[in-house]
N, C-alpha and C positions, 0 to 999 in steps of 0.2 A: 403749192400751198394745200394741205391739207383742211378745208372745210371743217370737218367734225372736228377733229384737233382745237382749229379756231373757234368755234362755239363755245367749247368747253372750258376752253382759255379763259374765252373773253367772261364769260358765266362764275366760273371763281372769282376773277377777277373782282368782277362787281357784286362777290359777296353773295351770291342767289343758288340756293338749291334747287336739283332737276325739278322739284314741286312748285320752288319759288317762282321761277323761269315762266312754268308752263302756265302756271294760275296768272302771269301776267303778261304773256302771249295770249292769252283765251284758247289754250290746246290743253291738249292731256299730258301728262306726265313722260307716257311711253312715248309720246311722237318725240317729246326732248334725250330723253333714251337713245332713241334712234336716230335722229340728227347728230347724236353724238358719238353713234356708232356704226356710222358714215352707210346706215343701212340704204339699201337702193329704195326706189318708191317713194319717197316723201312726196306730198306734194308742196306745188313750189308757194303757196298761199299761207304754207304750214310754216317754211322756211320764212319766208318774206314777215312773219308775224314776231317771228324768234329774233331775228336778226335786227329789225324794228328795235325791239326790248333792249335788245344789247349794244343800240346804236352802230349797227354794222354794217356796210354795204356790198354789194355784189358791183363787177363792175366787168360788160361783158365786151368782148374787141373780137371783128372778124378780120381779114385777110386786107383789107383796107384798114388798121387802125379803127381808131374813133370816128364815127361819121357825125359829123353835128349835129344837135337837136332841134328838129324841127319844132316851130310854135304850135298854139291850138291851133285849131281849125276857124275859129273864128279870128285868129290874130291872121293868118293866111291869106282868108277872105277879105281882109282891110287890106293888106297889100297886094290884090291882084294875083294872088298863086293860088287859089281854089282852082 
């Protein structure tokens, strides 16, 4: 899957220009520019703000699949695994 592709997608989709996007991510224009033109360097707070907006998710898997998600740390601490 193309990322930047998917932004863009998703961004028409919901009716939002690159200004519209950015002003309601709290970014600048260019970084939505460039998230849409799969530039390297983004950073990922910039992504994670975009993607928010557009109800989008990332969704990452190593060499094992999906590993479970561990509780807080304090949900931990109540059962004995701190």
């Amino acid at each position: 899957m193309d990322m930047a592709l998917e932004v863009k997608r998703h961004r028409k989709a919901a009716g939002l220009t690159q200004s519209g996007l950015a002003a309601l991510a709290g970014i600048g224009k260019t970084s939505v520019f460039d998230i849409e033109k799969g530039k390297p360097g983004i950073r990922l707070e910039t992504l994670l703000a975009v993607l928010m907006v557009l109800n989008m998710t990332i969704r990452l898997e190593g060499p094992f699949g999906m590993v479970p998600q561990a509780g807080t740390v304090s949900e931990d601490k109540e059962k004995g695994h701190a």
